[in-house]
C-alpha positions in Angstrom: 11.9 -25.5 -15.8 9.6 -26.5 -18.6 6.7 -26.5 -16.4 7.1 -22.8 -15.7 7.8 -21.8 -19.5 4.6 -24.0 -20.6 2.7 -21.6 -18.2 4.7 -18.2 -18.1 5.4 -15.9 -21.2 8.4 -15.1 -19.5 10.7 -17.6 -19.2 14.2 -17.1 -19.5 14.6 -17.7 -23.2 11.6 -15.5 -23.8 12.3 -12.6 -21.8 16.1 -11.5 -23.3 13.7 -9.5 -25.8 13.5 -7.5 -22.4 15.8 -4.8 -20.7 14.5 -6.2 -17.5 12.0 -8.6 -16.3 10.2 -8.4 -12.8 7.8 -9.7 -10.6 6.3 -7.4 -8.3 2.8 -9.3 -7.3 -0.1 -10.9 -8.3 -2.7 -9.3 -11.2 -3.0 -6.0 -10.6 -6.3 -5.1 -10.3 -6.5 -1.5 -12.5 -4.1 0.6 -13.6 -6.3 3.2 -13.3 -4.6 5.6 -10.4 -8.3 6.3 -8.8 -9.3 2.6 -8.9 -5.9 0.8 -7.4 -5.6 -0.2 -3.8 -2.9 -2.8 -3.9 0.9 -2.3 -3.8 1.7 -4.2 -7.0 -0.5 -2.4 -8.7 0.7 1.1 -7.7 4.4 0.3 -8.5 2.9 -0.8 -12.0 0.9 2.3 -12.1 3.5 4.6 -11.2 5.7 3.6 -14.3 2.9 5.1 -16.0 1.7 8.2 -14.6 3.1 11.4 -12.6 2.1 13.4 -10.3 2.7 17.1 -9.4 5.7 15.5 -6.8 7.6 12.3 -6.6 8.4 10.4 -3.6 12.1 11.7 -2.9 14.0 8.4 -1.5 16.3 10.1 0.6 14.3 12.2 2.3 10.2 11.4 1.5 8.9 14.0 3.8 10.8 17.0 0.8 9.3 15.2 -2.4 10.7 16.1 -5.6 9.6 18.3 -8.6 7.1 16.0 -11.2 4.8 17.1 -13.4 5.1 20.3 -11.2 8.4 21.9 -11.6 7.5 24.6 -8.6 5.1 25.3 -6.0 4.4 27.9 -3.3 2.5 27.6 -0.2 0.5 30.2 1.8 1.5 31.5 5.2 -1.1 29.7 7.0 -0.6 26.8 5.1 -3.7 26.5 3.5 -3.2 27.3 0.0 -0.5 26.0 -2.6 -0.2 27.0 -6.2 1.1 24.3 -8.3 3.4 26.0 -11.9 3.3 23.0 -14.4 6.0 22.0 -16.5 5.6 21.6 -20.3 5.0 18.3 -20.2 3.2 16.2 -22.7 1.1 13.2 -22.2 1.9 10.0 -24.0 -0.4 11.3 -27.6 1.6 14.3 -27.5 -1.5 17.0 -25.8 -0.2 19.0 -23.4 -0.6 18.1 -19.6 -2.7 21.2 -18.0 -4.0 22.1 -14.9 -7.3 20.8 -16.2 -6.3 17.6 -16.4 -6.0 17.4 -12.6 -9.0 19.3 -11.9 -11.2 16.7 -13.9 -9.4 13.6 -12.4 -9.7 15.0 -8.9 -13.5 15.7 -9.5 -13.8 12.1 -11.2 -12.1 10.9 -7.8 -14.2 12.8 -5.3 -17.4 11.7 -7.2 -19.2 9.3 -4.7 -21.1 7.2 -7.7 -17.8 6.2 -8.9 -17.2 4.3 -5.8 -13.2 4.9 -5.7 -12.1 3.4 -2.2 -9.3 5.9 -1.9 -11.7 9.3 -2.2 -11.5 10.1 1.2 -7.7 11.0 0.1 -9.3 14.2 -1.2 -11.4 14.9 1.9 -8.1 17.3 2.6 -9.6 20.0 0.0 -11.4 22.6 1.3 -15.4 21.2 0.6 -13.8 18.1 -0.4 -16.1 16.0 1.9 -19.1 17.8 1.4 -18.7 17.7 -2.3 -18.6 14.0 -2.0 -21.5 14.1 0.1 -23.3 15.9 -2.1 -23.6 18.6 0.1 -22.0 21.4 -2.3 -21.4 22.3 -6.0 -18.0 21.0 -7.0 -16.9 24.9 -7.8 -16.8 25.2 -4.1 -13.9 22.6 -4.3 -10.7 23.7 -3.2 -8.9 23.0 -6.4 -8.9 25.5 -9.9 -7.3 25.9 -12.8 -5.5 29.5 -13.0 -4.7 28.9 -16.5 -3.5 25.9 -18.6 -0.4 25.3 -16.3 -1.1 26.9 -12.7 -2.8 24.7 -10.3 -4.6 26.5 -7.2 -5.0 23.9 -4.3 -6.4 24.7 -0.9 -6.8 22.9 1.6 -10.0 22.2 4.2 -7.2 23.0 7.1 -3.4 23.1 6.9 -2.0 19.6 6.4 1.6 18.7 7.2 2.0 16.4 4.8 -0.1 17.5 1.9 2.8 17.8 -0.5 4.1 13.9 0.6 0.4 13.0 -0.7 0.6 14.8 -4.2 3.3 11.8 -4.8 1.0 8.9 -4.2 -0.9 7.0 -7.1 -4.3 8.3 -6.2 -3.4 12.0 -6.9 -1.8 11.4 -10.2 -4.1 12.7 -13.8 -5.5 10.9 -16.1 -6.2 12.1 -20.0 -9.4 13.2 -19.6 -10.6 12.8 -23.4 -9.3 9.4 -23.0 -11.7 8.3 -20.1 -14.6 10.3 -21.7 -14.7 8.4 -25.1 -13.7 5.1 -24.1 -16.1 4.1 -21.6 -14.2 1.9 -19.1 -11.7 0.2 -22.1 -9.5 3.2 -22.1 -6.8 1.2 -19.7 -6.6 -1.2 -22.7 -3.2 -0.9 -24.1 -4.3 0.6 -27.6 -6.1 3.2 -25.9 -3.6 3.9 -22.8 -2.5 8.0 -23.1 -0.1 8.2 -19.9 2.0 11.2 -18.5 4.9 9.1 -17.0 8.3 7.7 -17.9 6.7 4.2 -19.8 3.6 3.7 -22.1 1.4 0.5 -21.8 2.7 -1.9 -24.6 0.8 -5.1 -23.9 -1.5 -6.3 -20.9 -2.1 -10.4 -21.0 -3.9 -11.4 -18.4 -2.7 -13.7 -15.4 0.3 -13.9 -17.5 2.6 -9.9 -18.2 2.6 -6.4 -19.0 4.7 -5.0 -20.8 5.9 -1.2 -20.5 8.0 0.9 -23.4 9.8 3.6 -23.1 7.7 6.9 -23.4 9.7 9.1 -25.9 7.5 12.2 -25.0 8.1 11.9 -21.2 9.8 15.4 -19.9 12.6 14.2 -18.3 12.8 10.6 -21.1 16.8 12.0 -21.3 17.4 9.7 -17.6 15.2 6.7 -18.3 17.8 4.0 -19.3 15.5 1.1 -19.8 14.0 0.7 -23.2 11.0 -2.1 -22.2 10.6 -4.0 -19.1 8.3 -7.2 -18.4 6.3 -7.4 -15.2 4.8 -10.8 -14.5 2.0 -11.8 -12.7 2.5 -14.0 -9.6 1.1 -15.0 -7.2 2.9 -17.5 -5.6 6.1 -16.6 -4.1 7.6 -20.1 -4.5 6.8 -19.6 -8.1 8.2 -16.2 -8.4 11.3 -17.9 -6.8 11.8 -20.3 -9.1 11.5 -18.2 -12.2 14.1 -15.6 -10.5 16.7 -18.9 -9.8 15.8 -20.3 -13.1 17.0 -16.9 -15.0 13.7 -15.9 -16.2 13.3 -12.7 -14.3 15.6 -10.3 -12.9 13.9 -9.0 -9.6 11.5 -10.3 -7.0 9.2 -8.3 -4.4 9.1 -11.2 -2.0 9.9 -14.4 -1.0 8.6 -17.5 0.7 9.4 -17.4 4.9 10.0 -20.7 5.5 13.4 -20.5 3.2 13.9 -16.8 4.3 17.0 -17.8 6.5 18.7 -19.4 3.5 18.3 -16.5 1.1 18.7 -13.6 3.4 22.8 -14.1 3.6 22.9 -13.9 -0.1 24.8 -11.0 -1.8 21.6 -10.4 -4.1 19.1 -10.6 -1.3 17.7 -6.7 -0.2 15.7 -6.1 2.5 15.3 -4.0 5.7 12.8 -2.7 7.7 9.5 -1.6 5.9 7.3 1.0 6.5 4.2 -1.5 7.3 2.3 -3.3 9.7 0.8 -6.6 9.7 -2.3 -7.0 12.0 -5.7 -9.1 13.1 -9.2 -7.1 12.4 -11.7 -8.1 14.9 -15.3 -7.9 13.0 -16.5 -5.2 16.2 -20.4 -5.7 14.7 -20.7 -9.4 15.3 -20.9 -11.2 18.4 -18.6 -11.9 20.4 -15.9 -9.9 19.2 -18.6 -6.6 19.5 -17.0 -6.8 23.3 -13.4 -5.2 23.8 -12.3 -7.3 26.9 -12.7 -10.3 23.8 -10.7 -8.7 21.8 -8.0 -7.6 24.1 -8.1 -11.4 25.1 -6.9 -12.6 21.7 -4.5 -9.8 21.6 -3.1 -10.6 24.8 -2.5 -14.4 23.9 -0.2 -13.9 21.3 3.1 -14.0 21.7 4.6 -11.7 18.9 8.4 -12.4 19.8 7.6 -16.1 18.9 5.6 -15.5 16.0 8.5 -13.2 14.7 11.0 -16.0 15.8 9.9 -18.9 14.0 7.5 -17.2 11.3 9.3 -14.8 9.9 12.5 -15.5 11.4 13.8 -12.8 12.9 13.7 -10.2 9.8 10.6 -8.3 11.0 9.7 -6.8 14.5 7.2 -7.4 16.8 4.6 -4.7 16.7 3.5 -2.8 19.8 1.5 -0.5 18.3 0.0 0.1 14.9 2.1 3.2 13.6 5.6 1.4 12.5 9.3 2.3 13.3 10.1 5.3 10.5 7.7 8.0 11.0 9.9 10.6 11.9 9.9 11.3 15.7 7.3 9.3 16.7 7.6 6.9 19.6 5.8 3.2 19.8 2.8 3.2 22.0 3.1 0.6 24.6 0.7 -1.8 23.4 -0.5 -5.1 24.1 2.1 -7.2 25.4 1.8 -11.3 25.3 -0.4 -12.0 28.9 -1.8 -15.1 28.8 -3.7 -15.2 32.7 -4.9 -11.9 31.7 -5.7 -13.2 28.1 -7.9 -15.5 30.2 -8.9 -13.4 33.2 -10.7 -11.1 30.4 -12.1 -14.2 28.5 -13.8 -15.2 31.6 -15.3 -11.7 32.7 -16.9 -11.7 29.4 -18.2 -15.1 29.8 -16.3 -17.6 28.6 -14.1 -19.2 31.3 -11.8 -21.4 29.5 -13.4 -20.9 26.6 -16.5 -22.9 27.8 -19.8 -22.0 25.8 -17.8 -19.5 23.2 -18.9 -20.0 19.8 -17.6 -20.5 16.9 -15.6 -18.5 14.7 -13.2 -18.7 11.7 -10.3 -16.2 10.9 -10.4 -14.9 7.3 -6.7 -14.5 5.1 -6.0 -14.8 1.7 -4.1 -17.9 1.0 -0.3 -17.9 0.3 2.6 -19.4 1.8 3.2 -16.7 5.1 0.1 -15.7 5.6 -1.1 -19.6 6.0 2.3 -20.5 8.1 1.4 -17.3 10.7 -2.4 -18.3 10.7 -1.6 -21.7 11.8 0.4 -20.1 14.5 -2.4 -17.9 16.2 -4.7 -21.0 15.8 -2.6 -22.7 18.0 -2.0 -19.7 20.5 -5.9 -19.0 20.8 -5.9 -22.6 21.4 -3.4 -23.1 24.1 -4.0 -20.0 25.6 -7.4 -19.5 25.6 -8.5 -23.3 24.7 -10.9 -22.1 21.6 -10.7 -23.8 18.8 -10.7 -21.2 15.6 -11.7 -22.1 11.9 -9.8 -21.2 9.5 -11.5 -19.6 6.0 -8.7 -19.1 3.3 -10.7 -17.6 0.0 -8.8 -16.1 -3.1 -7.7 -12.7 -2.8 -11.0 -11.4 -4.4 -13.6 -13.2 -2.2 -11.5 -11.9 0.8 -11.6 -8.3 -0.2 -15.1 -8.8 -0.4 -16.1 -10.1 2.7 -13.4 -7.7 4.5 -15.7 -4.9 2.7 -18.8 -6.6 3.8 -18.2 -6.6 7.4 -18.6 -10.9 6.5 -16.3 -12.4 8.4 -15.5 -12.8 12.6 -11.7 -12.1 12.6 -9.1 -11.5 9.8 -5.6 -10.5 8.3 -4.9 -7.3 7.5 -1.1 -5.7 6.1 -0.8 -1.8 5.7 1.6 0.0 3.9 1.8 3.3 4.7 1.7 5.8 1.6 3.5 8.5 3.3 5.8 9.1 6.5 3.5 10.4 9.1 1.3 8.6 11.7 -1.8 9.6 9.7 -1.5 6.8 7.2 -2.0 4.3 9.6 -4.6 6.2 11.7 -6.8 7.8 9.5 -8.2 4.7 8.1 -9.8 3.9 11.6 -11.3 6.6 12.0 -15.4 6.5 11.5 -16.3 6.3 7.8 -13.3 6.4 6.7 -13.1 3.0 3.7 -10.5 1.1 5.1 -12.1 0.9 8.4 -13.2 -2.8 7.8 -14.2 -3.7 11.3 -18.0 -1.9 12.1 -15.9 0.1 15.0 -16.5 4.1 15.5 -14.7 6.0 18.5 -15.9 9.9 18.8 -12.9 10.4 20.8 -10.7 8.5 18.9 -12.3 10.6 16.0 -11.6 13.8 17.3 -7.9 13.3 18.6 -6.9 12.4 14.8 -8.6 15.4 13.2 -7.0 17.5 15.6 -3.6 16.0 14.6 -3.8 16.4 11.3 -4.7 20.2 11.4 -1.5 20.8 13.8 1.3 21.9 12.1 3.5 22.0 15.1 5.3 18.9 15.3 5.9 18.1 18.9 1.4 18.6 19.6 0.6 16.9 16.6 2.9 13.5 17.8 1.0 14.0 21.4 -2.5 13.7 19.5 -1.8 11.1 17.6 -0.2 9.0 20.3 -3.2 9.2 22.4 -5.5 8.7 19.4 -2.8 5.0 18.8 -3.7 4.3 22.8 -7.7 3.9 22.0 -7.1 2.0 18.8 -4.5 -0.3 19.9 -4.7 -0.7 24.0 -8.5 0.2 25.0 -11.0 -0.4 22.3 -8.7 -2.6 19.9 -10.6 -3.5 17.3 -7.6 -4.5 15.6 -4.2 -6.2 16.9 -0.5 -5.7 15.6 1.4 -8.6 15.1 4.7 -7.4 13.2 6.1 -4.7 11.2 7.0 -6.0 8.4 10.3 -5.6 6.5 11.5 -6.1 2.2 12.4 -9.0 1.2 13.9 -8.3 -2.2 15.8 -10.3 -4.9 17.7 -8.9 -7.3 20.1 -9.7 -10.2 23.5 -8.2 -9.4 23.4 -6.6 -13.1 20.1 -4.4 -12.0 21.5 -1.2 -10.9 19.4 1.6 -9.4 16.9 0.1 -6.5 17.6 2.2 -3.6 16.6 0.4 0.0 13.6 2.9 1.4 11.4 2.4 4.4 7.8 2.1 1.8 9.9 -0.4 -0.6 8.9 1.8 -3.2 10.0 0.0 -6.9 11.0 2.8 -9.0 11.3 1.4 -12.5 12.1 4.8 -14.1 15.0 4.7 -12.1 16.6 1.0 -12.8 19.5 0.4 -15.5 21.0 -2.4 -16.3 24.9 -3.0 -17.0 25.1 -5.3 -19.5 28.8 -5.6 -19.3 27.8 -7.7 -15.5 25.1 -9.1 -17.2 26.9 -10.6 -20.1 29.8 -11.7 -18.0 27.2 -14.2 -15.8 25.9 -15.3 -18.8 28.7 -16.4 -19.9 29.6 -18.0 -16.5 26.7 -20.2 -17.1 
C-alpha cells in the first residue's frame, strides 16, 4: 500500500487521528448549498448545513423537524409558516428567518447562475422574479419576525415540505457571503448551521469535518471528526477500504461486483435513480424521433443489466424509478431490433448506409466505460453504425452536456425527493437540466398540471401520460437501468440505514470501538 499512502493523506496509519474515515466521491465541486449539483457534494454539504426539514429515512414523504421545530400549512395548501428553533449558527449568531430569506433571494437571482434556481420557481412570483419580471417583495417568502418564516407557494405543491430537506433550500450566514467575496467556503471563514464545522479542505486529497459544539441537537452527534477523501476511481477507493485506510465506500467497481456483493459488510439495494442516454434533439440526425427511438429500441437492457452490472440493478422501462410511492412503470421501449431498423430506414438510413458520424459522450470511470462499450456494440450489431466514443474528465463533460456539444451521452439522475416530479420536471422546456435542445408544449403542460394536483390518484394519471411523451414518443432521452447502492462498510460503523436516495447521513453514524478494537487486534 505505499503507493496509495505516498498519494493519499489518508492512509490507514494516518487516518486513526479520525473517528471515521470515508469516501463518498470525487472533489466536490462547492460546498456552497446554492452552487452543488453532484451527489458527493450534497452528502458533504449536508454535514454542514440544515434546513427547515430533514429527510426522514423511514418515511421521506413526513420529513422531520430541522432548523424548524414546527410548521403549519394553509387549507388550500398554499401557504406554510415555518416557527424556528433557537438555533445558533457555527459563530454563535442566531439562525433567523432572514437568513433564509437572503439565501433564497441569493438563489433565485438569475446573475448568479445557480443551476438548481428553478427549485424556487414553486414560490409564488418565484419565476418571474428570476426573470426579472417583478420586485423580489412580491416573492412568496417573508420574515414575520426573527424566527417565523411565511412561505407561499405559486400553487399548492405536494411535496413542498420533502423539498425544504434538500441541499439547495438550506441558509447560508449571510454576513459571511457578504464580506468574503467568494472565499467564504474556505475553512477559516466557513460559519455553518449543521451538526459539523469545516476543519480543513486540501484539495484532490480530504476534508475534514469537526464536531459543531453550537449545533441544536450536538447532544446525539457521536462522532467527534470524520475524514472524507477525494476519489475518483472506484478501484482506488477499494483498495484504500481493503487496505484499512477508510471505513466506508459509496461505490464499487462492476466488474468485481459479484465477488463483493455476498460479503457481510457489502450494503446495497435498489436506489432511487436512473441511468439513461440523452440524445442531442438540436443536431442532426438525432433532431428526428424515429432516430432516436431506433437506438432505444436496439438495446437490450436485460443484457446490459446481466453482464454489466450483474444483476444488482433493473432494467429501466421508463424514466421515473421503482419507489415513488404508487406510481406504476410506463411501458417503455422494449429491446426491438427489426423495428430498431425498420425506423432507421424510414428516416434514411437503411442499414445504416449514408448515416454520419457520431460519438457518445461519458465521463470516464470503470462502469460507465464497461456499459459504453456495450451499446457500441449493440448500435453496431443492430443497426450496423459504427459510434465514436468521446470520454473527457468530468468537468469538460459537464460542459459540453451544458453546451448542447455533443451528439449522444450518459446521463444518471438521482431523484431529490419521492415523487415523479424529480425525474420529470427537468425535461420540461427551460428547465437546466434539460441538456438535450428538446421542448414538448404538451409534455409541458401535463407536468404543470401534476404538480398543482393535490389529489393523488389525478396527479399519478398526469404524470404518467407526461412519462409516455418523454420516454415512448418523442424520446429524447432513453433508460437503460435503475440503479441500485453499492456500499461498503466497516462492521464497526453503526448507524447507515439502507434508503431508496442512498442518502449518507454522517450526523447519524457512531462508531463502536469495542468491534473496532477487537479487528484490530485480529490483524
Amino acid at each position: 500500500m505505499a503507493l496509495f499512502c505516498g498519494l493519499w493523506i489518508g492512509c490507514a496509519d494516518q487516518t486513526r487521528d479520525f473517528d471515521l474515515t470515508l469516501v463518498v466521491g470525487g472533489e466536490p465541486e462547492s460546498l456552497d448549498p446554492a452552487q452543488i449539483q453532484s451527489l458527493s457534494a450534497s452528502r458533504i454539504a449536508d454535514s454542514l448545513f440544515e434546513g427547515l426539514t430533514n429527510l426522514n429515512i423511514a418515511d421521506p414523504t413526513h420529513p422531520l423537524p430541522g432548523l424548524a421545530e414546527s410548521w403549519t400549512s394553509s387549507d388550500d395548501g398554499r401557504t406554510y409558516t415555518f416557527h424556528l428553533r433557537a438555533a445558533r449558527w457555527s459563530n454563535n449568531a442566531p439562525v433567523t428567518a432572514h437568513d433564509f430569506v437572503y439565501s433564497w433571494k441569493r438563489l433565485l437571482t438569475r446573475s448568479n447562475g445557480f443551476q438548481y434556481a428553478d427549485f424556487l420557481f414553486y414560490l409564488k412570483n418565484g419565476r418571474r422574479y428570476y426573470d426579472g419580471e417583478v420586485p423580489f417583495d412580491q416573492v412568496g417568502v417573508r420574515a414575520a419576525g426573527d424566527r417565523t418564516l411565511v412561505v407561499t407557494l405559486e400553487r399548492p405543491t405536494a411535496h413542498f415540505l420533502q423539498l425544504t430537506a434538500f441541499t439547495t433550500f438550506r441558509p447560508v450566514y449571510p454576513p459571511s457571503v457578504e464580506q468574503r467575496n467568494g472565499g467564504w467556503t474556505r475553512p477559516e471563514h466557513f460559519v455553518t448551521s449543521g451538526p459539523f464545522v469545516l476543519e480543513e479542505w486540501r484539495f484532490k486529497h480530504r476534508i475534514v469535518l469537526r464536531k459543531n459544539p453550537r449545533y441544536w441537537d450536538a447532544a446525539n452527534v457521536r462522532l467527534e471528526s470524520v475524514a472524507l477523501l477525494a476519489v475518483k476511481s472506484e478501484n482506488t477507493a477499494l483498495n484504500l477500504y481493503e487496505s484499512g485506510a477508510v471505513d466506508f465506500i459509496s461505490s464499487v467497481p462492476g466488474p468485481i461486483l459479484d465477488t463483493l456483493k455476498v460479503r457481510d459488510d457489502f450494503q446495497g439495494g435498489v436506489a432511487f435513480g436512473t441511468y439513461f442516454i440523452r440524445f442531442n434533439t438540436q443536431r442532426k440526425p438525432f433532431d428526428d424521433p424515429r432516430i432516436r427511438q431506433a437506438f432505444a429500441l436496439a438495446i437490450d437492457r436485460q443484457t446490459l443489466v446481466r453482464h454489466v452490472t450483474r444483476g444488482h440493478t433493473q432494467a429501466a422501462r421508463g424514466f421515473v424509478p421503482p419507489g415513488s410511492p404508487g406510481y406504476d412503470a410506463i411501458e417503455g421501449l422494449r429491446f426491438d431490433p427489426d423495428d430498431a431498423r425498420r425506423l432507421l430506414a424510414e428516416a434514411g438510413y437503411p442499414d445504416g448506409k449514408g448515416f454520419p458520424k457520431v460519438a457518445y459522450l461519458f465521463n470516464k470511470n470503470e462502469n460507465n466505460t464497461e456499459i459504453a462499450q456495450v451499446l457500441k456494440a449493440a448500435w453496431k450489431d443492430v443497426l450496423n453504425i459504427d459510434v465514436g466514443m468521446d470520454d473527457p474528465d468530468w468537468k469538460v463533460y459537464v460542459g459540453r452536456l451544458t453546451g448542447l456539444q455533443y451528439d449522444l451521452s450518459r446521463g444518471n439522475w438521482y431523484g431529490d425527493y419521492l415523487a415523479p416530479s424529480t425525474f420529470l420536471d427537468m425535461f420540461t422546456t427551460g428547465n437546466h437540466f434539460n441538456q438535450t435542445g428538446w421542448s414538448d408544449a404538451d409534455y409541458d403542460r401535463l407536468v404543470d398540471t401534476a404538480n398543482q394536483t393535490l389529489a393523488a390518484a389525478p396527479r399519478r394519471a398526469l404524470y404518467r401520460e407526461a412519462e409516455q411523451i418523454l420516454v415512448e414518443q418523442q424520446t429524447p432521452i432513453a433508460p437503460l437501468f435503475h440503479t441500485a447502492t453499492t456500499n461498503m462498510i466497516k462492521p464497526w460503523v453503526k448507524g447507515m440505514t439502507p434508503n431508496l436516495r442512498n442518502v449518507i447521513r454522517v450526523k447519524d453514524f457512531w462508531v463502536d470501538t469495542e468491534a473496532k478494537n477487537r479487528s484490530e487486534t485480529a490483524q
